[in-house]
C-alpha positions as CSV (number, residue, x, y, z in Angstrom):
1,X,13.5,0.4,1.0
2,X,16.4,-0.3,3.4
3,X,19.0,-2.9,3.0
4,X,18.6,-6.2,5.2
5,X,20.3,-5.6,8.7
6,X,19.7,-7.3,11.8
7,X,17.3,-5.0,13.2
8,X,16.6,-2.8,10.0
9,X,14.2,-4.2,7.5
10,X,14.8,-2.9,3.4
11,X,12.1,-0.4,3.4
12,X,9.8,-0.1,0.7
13,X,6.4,2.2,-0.4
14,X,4.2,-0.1,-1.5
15,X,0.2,1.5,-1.8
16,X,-2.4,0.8,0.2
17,X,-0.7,-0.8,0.0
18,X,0.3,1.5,-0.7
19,X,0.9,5.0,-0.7
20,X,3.1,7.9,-0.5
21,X,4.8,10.6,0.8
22,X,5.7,11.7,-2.4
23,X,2.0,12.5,-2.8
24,X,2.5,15.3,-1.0
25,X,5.1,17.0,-3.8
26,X,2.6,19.9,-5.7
27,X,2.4,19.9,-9.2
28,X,5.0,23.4,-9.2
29,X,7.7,20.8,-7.7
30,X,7.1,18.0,-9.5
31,X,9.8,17.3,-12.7
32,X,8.4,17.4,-16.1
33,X,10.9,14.5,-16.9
34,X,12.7,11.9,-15.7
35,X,16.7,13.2,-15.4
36,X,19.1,11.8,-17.4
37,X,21.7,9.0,-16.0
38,X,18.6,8.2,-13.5
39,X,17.3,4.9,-15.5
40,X,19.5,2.0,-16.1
41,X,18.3,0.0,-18.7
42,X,21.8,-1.8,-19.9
43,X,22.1,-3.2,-16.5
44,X,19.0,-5.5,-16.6
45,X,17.5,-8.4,-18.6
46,X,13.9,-7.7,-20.1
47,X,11.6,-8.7,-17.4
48,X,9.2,-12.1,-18.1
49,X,6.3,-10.2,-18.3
50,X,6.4,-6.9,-20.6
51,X,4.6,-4.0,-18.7
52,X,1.3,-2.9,-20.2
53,X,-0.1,0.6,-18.8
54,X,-3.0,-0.1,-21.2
55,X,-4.3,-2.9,-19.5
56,X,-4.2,-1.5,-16.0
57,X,-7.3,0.2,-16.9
58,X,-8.6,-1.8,-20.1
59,X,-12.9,-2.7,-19.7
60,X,-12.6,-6.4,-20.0
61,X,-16.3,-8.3,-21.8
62,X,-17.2,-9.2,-18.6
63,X,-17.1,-5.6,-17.5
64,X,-19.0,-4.1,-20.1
65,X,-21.9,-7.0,-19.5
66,X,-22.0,-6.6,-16.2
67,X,-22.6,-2.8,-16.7
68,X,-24.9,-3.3,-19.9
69,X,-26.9,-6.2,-19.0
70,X,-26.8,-7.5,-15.2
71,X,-27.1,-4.0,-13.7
72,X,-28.4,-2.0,-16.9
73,X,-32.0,-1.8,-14.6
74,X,-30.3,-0.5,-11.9
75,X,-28.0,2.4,-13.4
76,X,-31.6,3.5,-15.2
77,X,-33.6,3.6,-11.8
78,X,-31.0,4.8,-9.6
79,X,-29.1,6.7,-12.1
80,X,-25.7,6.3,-13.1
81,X,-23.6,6.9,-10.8
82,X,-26.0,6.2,-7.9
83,X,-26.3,2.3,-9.3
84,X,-22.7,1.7,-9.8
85,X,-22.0,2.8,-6.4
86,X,-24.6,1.0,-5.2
87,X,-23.5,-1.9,-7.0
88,X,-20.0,-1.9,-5.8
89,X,-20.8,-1.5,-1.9
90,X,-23.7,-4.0,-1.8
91,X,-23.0,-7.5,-0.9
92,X,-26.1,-8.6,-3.1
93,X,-24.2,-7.3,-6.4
94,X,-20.4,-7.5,-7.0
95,X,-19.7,-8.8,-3.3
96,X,-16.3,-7.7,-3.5
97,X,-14.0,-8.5,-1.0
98,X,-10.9,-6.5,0.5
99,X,-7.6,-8.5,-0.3
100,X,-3.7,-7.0,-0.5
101,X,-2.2,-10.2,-1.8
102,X,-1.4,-8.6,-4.8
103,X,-2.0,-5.3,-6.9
104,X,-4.6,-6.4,-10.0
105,X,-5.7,-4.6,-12.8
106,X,-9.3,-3.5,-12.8
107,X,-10.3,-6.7,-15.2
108,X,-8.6,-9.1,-12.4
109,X,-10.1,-7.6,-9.4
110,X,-13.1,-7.7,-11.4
111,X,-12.6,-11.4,-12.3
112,X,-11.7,-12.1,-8.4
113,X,-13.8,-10.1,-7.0
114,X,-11.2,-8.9,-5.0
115,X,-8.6,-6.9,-4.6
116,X,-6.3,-4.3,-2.6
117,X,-7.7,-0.3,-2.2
118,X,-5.7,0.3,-5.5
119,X,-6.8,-2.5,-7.3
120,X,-10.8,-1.9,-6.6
121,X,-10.7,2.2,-7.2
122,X,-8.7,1.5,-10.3
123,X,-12.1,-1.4,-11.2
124,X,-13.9,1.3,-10.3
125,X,-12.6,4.2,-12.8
126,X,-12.6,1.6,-16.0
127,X,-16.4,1.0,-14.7
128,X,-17.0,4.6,-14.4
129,X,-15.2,6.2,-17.4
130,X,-17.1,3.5,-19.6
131,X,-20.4,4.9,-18.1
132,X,-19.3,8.7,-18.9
133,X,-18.8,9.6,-15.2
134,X,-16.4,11.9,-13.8
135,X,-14.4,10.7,-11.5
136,X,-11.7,12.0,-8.8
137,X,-9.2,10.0,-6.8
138,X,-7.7,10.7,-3.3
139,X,-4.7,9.7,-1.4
140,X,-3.2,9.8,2.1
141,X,-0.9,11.5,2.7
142,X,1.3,12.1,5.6
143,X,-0.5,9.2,8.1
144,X,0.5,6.0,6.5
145,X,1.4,2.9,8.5
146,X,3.9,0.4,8.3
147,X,3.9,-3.6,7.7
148,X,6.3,-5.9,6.9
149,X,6.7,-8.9,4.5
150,X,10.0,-11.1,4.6
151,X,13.3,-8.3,4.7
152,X,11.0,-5.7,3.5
153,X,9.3,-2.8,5.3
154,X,6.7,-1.0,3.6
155,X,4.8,1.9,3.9
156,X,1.1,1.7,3.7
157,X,-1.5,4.2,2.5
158,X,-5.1,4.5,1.3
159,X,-6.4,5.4,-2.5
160,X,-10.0,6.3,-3.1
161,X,-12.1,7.7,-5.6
162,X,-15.2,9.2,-5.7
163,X,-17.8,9.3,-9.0
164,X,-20.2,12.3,-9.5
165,X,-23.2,12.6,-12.4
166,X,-22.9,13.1,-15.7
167,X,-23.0,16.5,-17.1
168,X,-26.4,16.0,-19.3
169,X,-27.4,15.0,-15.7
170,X,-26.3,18.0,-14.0
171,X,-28.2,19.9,-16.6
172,X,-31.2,18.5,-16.8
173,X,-31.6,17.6,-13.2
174,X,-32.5,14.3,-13.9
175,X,-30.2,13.4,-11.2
176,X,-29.6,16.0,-8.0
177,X,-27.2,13.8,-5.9
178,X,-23.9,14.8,-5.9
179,X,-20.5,12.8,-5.4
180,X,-20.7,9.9,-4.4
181,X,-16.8,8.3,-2.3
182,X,-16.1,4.6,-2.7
183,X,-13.6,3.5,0.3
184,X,-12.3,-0.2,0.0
185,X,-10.9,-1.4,2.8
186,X,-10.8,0.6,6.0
187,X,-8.9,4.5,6.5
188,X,-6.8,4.6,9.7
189,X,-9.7,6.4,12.4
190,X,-8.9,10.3,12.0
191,X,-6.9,10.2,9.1
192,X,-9.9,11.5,6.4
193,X,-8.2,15.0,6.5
194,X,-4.8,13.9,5.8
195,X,-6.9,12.9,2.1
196,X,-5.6,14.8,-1.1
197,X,-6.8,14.8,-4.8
198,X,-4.3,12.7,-6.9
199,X,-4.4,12.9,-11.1
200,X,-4.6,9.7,-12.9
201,X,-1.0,9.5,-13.6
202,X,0.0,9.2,-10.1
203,X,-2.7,6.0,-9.5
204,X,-0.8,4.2,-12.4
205,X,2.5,5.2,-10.8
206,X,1.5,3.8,-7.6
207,X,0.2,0.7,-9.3
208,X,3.6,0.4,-11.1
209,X,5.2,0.7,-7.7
210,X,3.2,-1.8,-6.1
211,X,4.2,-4.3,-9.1
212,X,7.6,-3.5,-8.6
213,X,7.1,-3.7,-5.2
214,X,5.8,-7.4,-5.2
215,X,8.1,-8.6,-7.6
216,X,11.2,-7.6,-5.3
217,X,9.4,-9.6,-2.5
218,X,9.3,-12.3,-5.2
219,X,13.5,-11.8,-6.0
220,X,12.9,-11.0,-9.7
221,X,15.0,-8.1,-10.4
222,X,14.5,-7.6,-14.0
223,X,11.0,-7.4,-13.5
224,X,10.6,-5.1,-10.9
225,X,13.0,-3.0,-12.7
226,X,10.7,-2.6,-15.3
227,X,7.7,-1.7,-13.5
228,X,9.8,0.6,-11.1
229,X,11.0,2.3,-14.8
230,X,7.4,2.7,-15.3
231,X,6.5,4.3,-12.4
232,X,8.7,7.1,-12.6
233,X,8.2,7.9,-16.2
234,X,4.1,8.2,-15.2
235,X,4.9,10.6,-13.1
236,X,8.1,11.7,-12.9
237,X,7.0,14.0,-9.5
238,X,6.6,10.7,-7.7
239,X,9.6,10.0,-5.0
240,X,8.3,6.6,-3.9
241,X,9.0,5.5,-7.5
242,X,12.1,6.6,-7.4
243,X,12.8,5.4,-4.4
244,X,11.8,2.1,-5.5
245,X,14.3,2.2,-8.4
246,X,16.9,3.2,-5.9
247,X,16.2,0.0,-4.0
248,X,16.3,-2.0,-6.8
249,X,19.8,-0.9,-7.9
250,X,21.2,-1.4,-4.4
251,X,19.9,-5.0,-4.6
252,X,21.7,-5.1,-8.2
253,X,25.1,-3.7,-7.1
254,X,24.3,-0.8,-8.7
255,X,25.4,1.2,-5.2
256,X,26.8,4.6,-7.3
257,X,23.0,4.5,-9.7
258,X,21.4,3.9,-6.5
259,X,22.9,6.8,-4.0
260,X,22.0,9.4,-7.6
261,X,18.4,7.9,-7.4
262,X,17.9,8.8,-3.6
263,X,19.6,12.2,-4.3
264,X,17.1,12.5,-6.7
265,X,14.2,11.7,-4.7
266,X,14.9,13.9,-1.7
267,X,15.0,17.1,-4.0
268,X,11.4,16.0,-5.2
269,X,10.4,15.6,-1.5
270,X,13.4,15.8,1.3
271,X,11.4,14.1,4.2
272,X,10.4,11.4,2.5
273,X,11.1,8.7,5.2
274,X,12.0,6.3,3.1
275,X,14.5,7.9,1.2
276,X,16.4,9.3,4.2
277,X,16.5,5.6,5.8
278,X,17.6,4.0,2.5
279,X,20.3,6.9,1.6
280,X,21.8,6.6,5.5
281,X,22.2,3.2,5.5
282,X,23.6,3.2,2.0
283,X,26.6,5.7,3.0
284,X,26.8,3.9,6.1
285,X,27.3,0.5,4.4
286,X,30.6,2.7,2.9
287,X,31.5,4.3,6.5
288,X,30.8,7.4,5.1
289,X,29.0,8.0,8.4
290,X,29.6,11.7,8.8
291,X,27.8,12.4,5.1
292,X,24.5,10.4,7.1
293,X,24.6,12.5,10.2
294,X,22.5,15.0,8.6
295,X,19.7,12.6,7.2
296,X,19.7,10.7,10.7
297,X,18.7,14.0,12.2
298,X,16.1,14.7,9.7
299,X,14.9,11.1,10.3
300,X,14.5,12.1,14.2
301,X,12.7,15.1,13.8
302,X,10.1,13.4,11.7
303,X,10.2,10.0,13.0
304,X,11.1,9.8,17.0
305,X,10.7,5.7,17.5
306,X,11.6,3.4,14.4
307,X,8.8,1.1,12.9
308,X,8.9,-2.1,14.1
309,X,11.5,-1.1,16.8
310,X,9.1,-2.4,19.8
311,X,8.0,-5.2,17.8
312,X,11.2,-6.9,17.2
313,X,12.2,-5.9,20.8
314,X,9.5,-8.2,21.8
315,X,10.2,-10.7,19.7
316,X,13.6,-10.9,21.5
317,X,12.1,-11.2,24.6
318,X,9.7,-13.6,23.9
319,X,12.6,-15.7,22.6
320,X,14.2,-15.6,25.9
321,X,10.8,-16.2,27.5
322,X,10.0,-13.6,28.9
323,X,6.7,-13.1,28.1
324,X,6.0,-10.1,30.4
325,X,8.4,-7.7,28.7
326,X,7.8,-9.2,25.3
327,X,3.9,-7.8,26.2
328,X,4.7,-4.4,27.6
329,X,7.2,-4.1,23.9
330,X,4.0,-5.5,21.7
331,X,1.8,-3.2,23.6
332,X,4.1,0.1,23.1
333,X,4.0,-1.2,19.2
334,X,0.4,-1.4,19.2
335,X,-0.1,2.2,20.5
336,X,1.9,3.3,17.5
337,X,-0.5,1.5,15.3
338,X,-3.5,0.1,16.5
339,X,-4.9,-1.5,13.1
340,X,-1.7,-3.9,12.2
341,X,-2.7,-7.5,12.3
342,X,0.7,-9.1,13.4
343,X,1.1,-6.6,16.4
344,X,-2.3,-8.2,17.8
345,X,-1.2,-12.1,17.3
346,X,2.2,-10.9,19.0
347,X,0.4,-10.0,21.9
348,X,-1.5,-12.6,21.8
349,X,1.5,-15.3,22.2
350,X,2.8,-13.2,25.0
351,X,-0.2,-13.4,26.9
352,X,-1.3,-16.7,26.3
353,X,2.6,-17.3,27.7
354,X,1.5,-15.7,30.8
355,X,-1.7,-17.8,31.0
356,X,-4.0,-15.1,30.2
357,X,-6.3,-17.0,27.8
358,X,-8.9,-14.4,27.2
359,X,-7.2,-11.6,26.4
360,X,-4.7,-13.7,23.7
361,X,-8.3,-15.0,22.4
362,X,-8.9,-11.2,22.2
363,X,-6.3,-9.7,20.5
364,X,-6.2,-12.9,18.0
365,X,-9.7,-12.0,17.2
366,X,-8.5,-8.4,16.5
367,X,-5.6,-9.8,14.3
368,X,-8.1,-11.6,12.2
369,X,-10.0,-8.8,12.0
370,X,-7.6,-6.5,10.8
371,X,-5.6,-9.2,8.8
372,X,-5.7,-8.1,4.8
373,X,-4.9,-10.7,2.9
374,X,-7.6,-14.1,1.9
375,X,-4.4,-16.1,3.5
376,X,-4.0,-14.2,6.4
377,X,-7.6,-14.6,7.6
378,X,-7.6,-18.2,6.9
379,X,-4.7,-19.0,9.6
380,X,-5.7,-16.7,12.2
381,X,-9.0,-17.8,12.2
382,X,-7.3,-21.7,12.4
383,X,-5.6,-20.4,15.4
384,X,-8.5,-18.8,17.2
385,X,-10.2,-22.1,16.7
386,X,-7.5,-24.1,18.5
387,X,-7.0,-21.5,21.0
388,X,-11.1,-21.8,21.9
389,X,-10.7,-25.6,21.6
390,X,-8.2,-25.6,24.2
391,X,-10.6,-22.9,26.8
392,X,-13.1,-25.1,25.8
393,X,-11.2,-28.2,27.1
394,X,-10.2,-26.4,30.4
């Protein structure tokens, strides 16, 4: 996470929201332990809402009806792990729907029927574990994307998981199918190989994370604090979490806690993108320019254009009116990421600036396509009414 500047955003890992460079840290580098003079506990009221890792994964009534009673035919037809993945893709059973609002546990996504990538694999493993079947999680690493929300920039990733037979099954050959991957929501096109296998503890880091995550966007401190503390004593080999943390002592005052934390997190993984933007500015902020030299470099070698750079230089222009450079800056953005919703409506408005109604009506189509959240769906689609009204008028 970055501090707010004019044209740099307080940068944030959130999973799949997100996910994680610090996925890619192997188990040989990860710390057994969180270091001491890393957690700051004396600095921060108790949060409103005590943190529960139980519950993340806790089999609510509901859950355990729905697997012994509405769909106890067809796990015995299909076979275990055949039904329940049957059960969780098809629109005629759960008809779950993609959602990254907020990070639930698996009973609330079950109870909403909803939910982000992390949210629905972690429904998924309390479903499966209470049916007796293994179950294996992924994570991408490496190819994540970027959105924004308010004065934070966050790093986006995808979580899956994938459920294989019992082993009475395997025995007996009762069932010869082997695993079977869930995906929720869609991977970036070519980015299946940039997939690796993640343990347990680093899903419930991630889900503490993305807690802590939305309870910065929401300004409570103490809160976010506490799931941040979480995060990184799940897994103490996860740098998002501690870059988190770090990000959540800058925003405290904390500035000597927070430049440790980043230290910290670059020795678990030092080109975590994150990290190096969030220690830069932070030495910057104290003109200690020189000591950031090195981590700008490293930030160029791995990163040559900033996120968001060509969006917010298009948002200047289109605030001068000039709607045919604002398009040529939304449509270099748009070749960095091709999926992200608010790229597409940016377009749009500079198009629809320059009179070309069909291809605004195109790429606000695409926004609503791509567009993640119950909310965001719901005003693009009122917008690509209007904007049809008005062709329809003409």
């Amino acid at each position: 996470m970055r501090a707010s500047a004019p044209r740099s955003l307080a940068t944030l890992l959130i999973l799949c929201a997100a996910l994680v460079a610090g996925c890619a840290v192997t188990p040989e580098r990860a710390p057994a332990s969180v270091p001491p003079g890393v957690l700051m506990d004396a600095a921060f009221s108790a949060p409103s809402h005590p943190v529960d890792p139980a519950a993340v994964f806790a089999l609510s009534p509901a859950m355990k009806r729905y697997l012994e009673v509405e769909i106890a035919s067809l796990l015995r037809t299909q076979g275990r792990h055949r039904g329940l993945v049957e059960a969780l893709h098809s629109k005629a059973h759960l008809r779950l729907e993609y959602d990254t609002e907020s990070t639930r546990t698996a009973s609330e996504a079950f109870d909403a029927r909803a939910g982000n990538c992390l949210s629905l694999v972690v429904m998924t493993a309390a479903l499966a574990k209470h049916l007796d079947l293994p179950i294996q999680y992924q994570a991408l690493v490496g190819q994540e994307t970027w959105s924004r929300n308010g004065s934070l920039a966050i790093i986006n990733g995808h979580v899956n998981i994938s459920v294989a037979r019992r082993l009475v099954d395997r025995i007996s050959g009762t069932d010869v199918e082997g695993a079977l991957q869930l995906n929720f929501g869609r991977l970036p096109v070519g980015r299946g190989a940039a997939l690796r296998v993640v343990s347990e503890a680093r899903i419930l880091a991630m889900f503490m994370n993305n807690r802590a995550a939305e309870s910065l966007v929401r300004s409570d401190i103490a809160q976010a604090y506490a799931y941040a503390r979480e995060a990184v004593l799940r897994d103490p080999g996860y740098a998002s979490g501690f870059n988190t943390l770090g990000v959540i002592y800058r925003r405290h005052g904390l500035a000597e806690p927070a430049e440790r934390v980043f230290a910290h997190a670059l020795r678990i993984d030092p080109e975590h993108r994150a990290v190096l933007e969030n220690l830069a500015l932070l030495l910057e902020s104290q003109q200690r320019v020189a000591e950031a030299v090195p981590l700008r470099q490293t930030l160029s070698r791995i990163e040559a254009e900033p996120p968001f750079q060509q969006f917010d230089l298009g948002h200047e222009a289109l605030a001068r009116g000039e709607y045919a450079a604002a398009k040529t800056h939304f449509e270099r953005a748009l070749r960095r990421d091709p999926d992200y919703h608010e790229f597409h409506h940016a377009l749009a408005i500079a198009l629809a600036g320059l009179g070309d109604s069909g291809r605004a009506t195109h790429h606000l189509a695409l926004a609503h396509e791509n567009s993640v959240t119950r909310r965001q769906q719901a005003i693009y689609a009122g917008k690509l009414e209007r904007l049809k009204s008005a062709q329809r008028a003409n």
